[in-house]
Phi, psi and omega in degrees: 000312163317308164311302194278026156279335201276337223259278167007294186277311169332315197274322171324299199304324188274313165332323186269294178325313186303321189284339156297320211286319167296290200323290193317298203290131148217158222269086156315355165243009167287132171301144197297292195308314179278333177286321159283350160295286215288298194318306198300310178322295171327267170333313167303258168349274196317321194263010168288310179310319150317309174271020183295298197297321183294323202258344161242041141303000122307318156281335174286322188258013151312286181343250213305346155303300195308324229253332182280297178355311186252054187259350154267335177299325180299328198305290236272334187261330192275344161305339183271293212310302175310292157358295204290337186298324191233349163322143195115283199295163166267359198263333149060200173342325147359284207295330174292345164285295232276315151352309177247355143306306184299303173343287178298310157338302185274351150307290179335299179290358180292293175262002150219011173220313206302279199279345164078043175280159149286141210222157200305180181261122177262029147060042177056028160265149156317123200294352116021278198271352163299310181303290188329320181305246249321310201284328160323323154315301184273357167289338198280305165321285181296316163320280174313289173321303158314332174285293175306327181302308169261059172282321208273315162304341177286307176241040174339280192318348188247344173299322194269007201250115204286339199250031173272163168241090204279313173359317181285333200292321176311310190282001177310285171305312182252014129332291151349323182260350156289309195295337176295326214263004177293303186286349158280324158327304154330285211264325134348300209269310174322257183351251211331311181267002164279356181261346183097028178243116182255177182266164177196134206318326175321326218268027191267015210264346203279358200288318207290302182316358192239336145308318172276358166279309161319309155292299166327325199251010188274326172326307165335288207277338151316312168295310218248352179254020166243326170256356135001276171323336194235345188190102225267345197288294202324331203273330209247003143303303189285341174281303171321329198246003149299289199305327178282320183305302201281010168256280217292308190296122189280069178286296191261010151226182148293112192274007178267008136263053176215150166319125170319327220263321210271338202283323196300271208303335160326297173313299210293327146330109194295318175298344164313313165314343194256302186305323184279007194269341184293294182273079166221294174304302172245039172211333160286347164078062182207157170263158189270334181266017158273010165236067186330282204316287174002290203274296177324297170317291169319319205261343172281335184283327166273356153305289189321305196309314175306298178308342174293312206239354148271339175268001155256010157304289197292324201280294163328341208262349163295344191252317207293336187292313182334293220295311179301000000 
């Protein structure tokens, strides 16, 4: 008891600094109003996320014990799970390339030869290999999510086992899907040097942005594979909302031609972060801690996320062998 008062006051303390620190910091080039929006937003999120944490703490700092505990076993299954995706096939790994090529082919072809659209200023790279940044990222994203979400629906039989630690199966599933988005990386940075774009010290940024993608969609996904389970409709709401997603996350335009006020609410999507942070790195020359709001926003809305989707992981997880 003691410890979590002390681990408690600790995390109060570090709120309040975090929380000096958005008042305190300013943007000279930032607008007084939209800089005082972001500020409110920030704060609001980070002390919800606190009081998430202060009234279920015990179910929370459950989580990430089980997930270290079992960190080889999660290792040895989502390496089968990857394996199990293409057994079968004759093209067999192929398909982790050949999928998201055809993808991008039809962007391409969409937007700069079929409708002959005008397509945003890509800061003189082939708009190609602009997309190609952008998009890695949300295959990664959608993917991992889509997977996690019907971790539970997957792995019924393991669900039902009473002395399993079903707690492992979401991140089971996007790892797996990591492992996909390890090999487009790859094959990104080949492009990129086949255009004549060399590494240069930006490009140490993709590991942390392919973390922050990871956490965000594991956070997700904790939420949406519990009620999943209770509301089997959810899985085909969230494939509907990939599909919407991948237009409104501004991959294939620019969001510096909308309007501030529209650039603001466009931002509050947490996945903007991911797609702008890629092409920051490796194409824009820039650091991730040179978009403070950005970067602050993004890591409370995904803690909040975490903390969200692990107590309502535990509140639920007592029901799930019944319903399966």
């Amino acid at each position: 008891m003691e410890r979590k008062k002390k681990t408690i006051l600790a995390v109060a303390a570090l709120a309040v600094v975090w929380s000096l620190y958005i008042i305190l910091h300013h943007n000279p080039l930032a607008v007084p109003i939209q800089e005082k929006v972001k500020k409110c937003i920030s704060i609001f999120i980070l002390w919800s996320a606190f009081g998430i944490f202060a009234k279920f703490y015990d179910w929370i700092v459950l989580l990430p014990q089980e997930l270290f505990a079992n960190r080889k076993l999660i290792w040895k299954l989502a390496k089968n799970d990857f394996r199990s995706k293409y057994a079968g096939s004759y093209m067999g790994i192929v398909w982790v390339f050949l999928q998201p090529a055809v993808t991008v082919l039809v962007y391409w072809f969409v937007f700069t030869m079929g409708g002959r659209t005008p397509v945003s200023d890509t800061q003189g790279y082939p708009f190609v290999v602009w997309l190609i940044v952008g998009i890695v990222p949300w295959f990664f994203f959608s993917d991992a999510w889509g997977q996690g979400t019907s971790a539970l629906l997957s792995y019924q039989f393991l669900v039902k086992k009473v002395v399993f630690k079903i707690s492992i199966l979401p991140i089971i599933k996007i790892l797996s899907a990591f492992f996909i988005h390890v090999f487009l990386v790859a094959v990104t940075l080949v492009i990129l040097l086949l255009n004549g774009i060399y590494p240069n010290p930006y490009w140490i940024q993709i590991p942390y942005f392919s973390l922050c993608t990871f956490l965000l969609v594991l956070g997700l996904s904790y939420i949406t594979c519990s009620v999943v389970v209770f509301f089997r409709d959810l899985g085909q709401i969230i494939g509907i909302l990939l599909q919407v997603g991948v237009w409104i996350t501004p991959i294939m335009w620019d969001i510096n031609n909308l309007s501030r006020p529209l650039q603001i609410l466009f931002k509050l999507n947490p996945v903007f972060y991911l797609v702008d942070g890629y092409r920051m790195a490796l194409l824009d020359d820039m650091w991730f801690f040179e978009h403070f709001y950005s970067t602050v926003y993004f890591w409370i809305f995904t803690v909040a996320a975490f903390l969200f989707g692990a107590v309502v992981f535990r509140r639920l997880k007592v029901h799930f062998a019944d319903i399966l």
